[in-house]
C-alpha positions in Angstrom: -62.9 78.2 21.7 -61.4 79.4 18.5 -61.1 77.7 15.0 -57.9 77.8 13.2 -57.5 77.1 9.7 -55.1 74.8 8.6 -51.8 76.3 6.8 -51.2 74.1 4.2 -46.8 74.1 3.2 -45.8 73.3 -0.9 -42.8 70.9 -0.2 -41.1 70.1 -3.5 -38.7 67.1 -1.7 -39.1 63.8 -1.7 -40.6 63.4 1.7 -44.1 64.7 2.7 -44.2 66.6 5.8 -48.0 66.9 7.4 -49.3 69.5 9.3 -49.9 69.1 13.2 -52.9 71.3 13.7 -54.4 71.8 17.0 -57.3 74.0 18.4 -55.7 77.5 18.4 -52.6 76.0 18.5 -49.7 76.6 15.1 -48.5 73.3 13.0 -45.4 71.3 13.1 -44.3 68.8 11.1 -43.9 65.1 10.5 -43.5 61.9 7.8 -46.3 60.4 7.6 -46.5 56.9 8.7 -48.2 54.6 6.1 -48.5 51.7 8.1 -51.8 51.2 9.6 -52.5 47.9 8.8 -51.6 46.5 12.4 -52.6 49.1 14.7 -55.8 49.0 16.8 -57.5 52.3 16.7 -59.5 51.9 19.6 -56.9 50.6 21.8 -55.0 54.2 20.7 -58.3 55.8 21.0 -58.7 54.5 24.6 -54.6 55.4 25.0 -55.8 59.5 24.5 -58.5 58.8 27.2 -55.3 57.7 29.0 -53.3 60.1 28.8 -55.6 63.1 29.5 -56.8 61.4 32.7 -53.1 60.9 33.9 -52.4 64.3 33.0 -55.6 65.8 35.3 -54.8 63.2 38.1 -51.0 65.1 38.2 -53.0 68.5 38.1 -55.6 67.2 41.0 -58.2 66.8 38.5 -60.6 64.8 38.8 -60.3 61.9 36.1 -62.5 62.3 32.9 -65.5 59.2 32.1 -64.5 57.6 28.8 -68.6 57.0 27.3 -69.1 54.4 24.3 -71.9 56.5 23.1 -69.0 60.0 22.8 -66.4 57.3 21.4 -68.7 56.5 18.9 -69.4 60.3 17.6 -65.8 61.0 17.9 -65.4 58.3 15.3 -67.8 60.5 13.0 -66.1 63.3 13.5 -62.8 62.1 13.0 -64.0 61.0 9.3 -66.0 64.0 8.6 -62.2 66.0 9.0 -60.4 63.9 6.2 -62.3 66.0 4.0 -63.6 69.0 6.0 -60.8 69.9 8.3 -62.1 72.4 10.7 -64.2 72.7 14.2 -67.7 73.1 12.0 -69.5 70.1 10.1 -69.7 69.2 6.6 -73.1 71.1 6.9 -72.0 73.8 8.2 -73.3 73.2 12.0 -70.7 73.5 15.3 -69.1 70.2 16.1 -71.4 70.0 19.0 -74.3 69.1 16.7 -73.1 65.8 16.3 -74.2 65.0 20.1 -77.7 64.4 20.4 -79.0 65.9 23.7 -81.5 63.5 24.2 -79.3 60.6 24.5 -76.1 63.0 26.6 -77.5 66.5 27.6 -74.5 68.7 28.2 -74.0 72.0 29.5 -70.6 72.4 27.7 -68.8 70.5 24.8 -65.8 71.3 23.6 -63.3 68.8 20.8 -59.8 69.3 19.9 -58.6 68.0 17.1 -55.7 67.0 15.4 -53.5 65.3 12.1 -50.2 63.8 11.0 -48.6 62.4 13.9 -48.8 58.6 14.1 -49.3 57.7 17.8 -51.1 58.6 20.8 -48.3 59.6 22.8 -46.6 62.2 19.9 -50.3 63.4 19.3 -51.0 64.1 23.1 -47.9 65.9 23.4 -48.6 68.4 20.7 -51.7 69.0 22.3 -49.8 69.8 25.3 -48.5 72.2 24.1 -51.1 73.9 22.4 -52.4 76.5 25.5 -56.1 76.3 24.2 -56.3 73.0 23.8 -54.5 71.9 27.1 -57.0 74.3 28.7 -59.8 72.0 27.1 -58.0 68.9 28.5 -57.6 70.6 31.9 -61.6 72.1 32.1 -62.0 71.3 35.9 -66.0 71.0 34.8 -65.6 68.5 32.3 -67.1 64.9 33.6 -66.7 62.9 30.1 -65.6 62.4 27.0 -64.8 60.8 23.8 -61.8 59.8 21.4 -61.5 58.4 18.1 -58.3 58.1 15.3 -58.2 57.0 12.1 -56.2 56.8 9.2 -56.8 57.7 5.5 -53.4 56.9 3.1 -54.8 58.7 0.5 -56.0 61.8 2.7 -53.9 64.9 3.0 -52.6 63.7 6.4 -53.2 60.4 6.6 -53.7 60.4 10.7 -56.8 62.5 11.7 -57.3 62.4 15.9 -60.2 63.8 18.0 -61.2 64.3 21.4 -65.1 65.3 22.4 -65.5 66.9 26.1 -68.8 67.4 27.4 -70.0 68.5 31.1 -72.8 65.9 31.4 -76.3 68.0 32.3 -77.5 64.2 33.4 -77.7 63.4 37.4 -78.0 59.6 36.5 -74.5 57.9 34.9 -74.4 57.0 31.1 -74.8 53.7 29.5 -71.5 51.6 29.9 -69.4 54.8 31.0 -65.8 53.9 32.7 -62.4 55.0 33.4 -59.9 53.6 31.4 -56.4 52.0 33.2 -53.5 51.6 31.8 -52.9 48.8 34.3 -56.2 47.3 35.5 -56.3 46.3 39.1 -57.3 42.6 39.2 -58.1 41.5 42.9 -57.2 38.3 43.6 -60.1 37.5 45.9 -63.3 39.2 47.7 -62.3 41.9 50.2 -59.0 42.4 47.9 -60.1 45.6 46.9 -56.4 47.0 45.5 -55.0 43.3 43.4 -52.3 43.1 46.2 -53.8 39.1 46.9 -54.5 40.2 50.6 -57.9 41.8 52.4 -56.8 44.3 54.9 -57.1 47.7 56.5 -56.1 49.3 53.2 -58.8 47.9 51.1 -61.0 48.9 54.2 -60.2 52.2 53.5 -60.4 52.6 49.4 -63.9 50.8 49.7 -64.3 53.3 52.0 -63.3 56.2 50.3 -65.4 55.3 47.5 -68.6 54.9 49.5 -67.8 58.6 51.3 -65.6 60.6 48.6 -68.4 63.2 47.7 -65.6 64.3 45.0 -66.0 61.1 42.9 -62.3 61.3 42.7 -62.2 57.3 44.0 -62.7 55.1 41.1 -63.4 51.1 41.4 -63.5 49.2 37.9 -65.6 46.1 37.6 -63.9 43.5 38.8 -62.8 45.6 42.0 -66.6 46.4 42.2 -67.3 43.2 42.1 -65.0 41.6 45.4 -66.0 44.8 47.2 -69.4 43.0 47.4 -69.0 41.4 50.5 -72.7 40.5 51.0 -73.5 39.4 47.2 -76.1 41.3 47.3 -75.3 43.2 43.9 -75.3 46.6 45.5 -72.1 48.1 47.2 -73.0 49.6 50.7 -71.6 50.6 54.1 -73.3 46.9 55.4 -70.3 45.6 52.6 -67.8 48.2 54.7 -69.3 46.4 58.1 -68.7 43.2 56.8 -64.9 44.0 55.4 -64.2 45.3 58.4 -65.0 42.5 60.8 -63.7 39.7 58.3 -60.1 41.9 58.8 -60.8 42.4 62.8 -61.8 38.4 63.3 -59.7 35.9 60.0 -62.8 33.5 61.5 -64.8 34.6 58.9 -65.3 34.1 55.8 -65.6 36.3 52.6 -68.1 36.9 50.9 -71.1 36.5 53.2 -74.6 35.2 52.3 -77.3 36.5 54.7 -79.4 33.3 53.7 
């Protein structure tokens, strides 16, 4: 991973252009957009998490873990670059130093980072087409990340973005990790594993896929998590798959079941 230095344009009309700058990537330019006031940052941090897992999904990727923890140090680094634009720290240290390996040991980390552009989408896209960055977006070894944005009117962009990739070196999950969805499946009942308000052989199937998938690549978020629990037991097993199965084979029973 390369730095680049930022290549800083005298403009001497009326409008400001800022500087796109990307790992290895060049610069375009933009207005800045000075209002802020309304706009959720964490609702356009989650948007990056997004984007890049839509992105991997079209590539056959398997989708990136969005971790509160990395969310929270993106944030830090995001402010550090209003004033120290460039991969190292304001100490001097790599970016990387920021992660504490005690809390998420990693075996890679990588960030890209970016400034000017006003949304998630316009941001993502210049990324896109940055080769070195794209490749940090597309790491088939990455497992999680982080992304933060903020916005400085007095700063020399205004709009600072960054993204923190690690390859987790940890066998057990992180605290609070998930996949964010643009459209979160909300099932209806227990044994309505895809939100469609019906239990049949296809949520059979994607509960289990996700009990089988040694890939990971099936992904279940809480609520789907919770009606695949067919025994109440807390625990999602193949004696849930038994039970979905049966319930679909004989509409005599009823979802869920309590052994006692």
């Amino acid at each position: 991973m390369s730095d680049q230095k930022p290549c800083l344009k005298r403009f001497t009309a009326a409008v400001t252009a800022l500087v796109m700058l990307v790992l290895g990537a060049g610069f375009s330019f933009r207005p800045m957009n000075a209002e802020a006031e309304d706009v959720d940052f964490n609702e356009y941090a989650e948007k990056i998490i997004i984007l890049v897992n839509e992105a991997r999904t079209d590539a056959g990727l398997k989708p990136v873990y969005a971790v509160p923890y990395l969310n929270d140090l993106a944030h830090i680094r995001v402010r550090e670059l209003i004033d120290f634009w460039n991969h190292k720290r304001p100490d001097g240290t790599k970016f990387s130093t920021v992660i504490d390996q005690n809390i998420a040991p990693f075996w890679y980390a990588a960030e890209n980072i970016a400034a000017g552009l006003s949304t998630p989408e316009d941001t993502f896209e210049q990324w896109k087409n940055s080769p070195k960055h794209w490749a940090a977006i597309m790491n088939p070894d990455v497992t999680h990340m982080g992304a933060a944005v903020t916005y400085e009117q007095n700063s020399t962009y205004g709009w600072y973005w960054q993204q923190l990739f690690i390859e987790s070196a940890k066998e057990t999950p992180f605290d609070g990790q998930y996949i964010p969805e643009r459209y979160k499946i909300v099932p209806k009942c227990c044994g309505d594993l895809n939100g469609d308000d019906a239990v049949d052989m296809f949520d059979y199937i994607l509960l289990m896929q996700y009990l089988t998938d040694d890939s990971d690549s099936v992904y279940l978020n809480d609520l789907q998590l919770e009606s695949a629990d067919c025994l109440q037991d807390g625990t999602i097993t193949l004696a849930d798959a038994v039970i979905l199965q049966k319930y679909i084979l004989n509409s005599s029973m009823s979802l869920p079941v309590k052994l006692f």
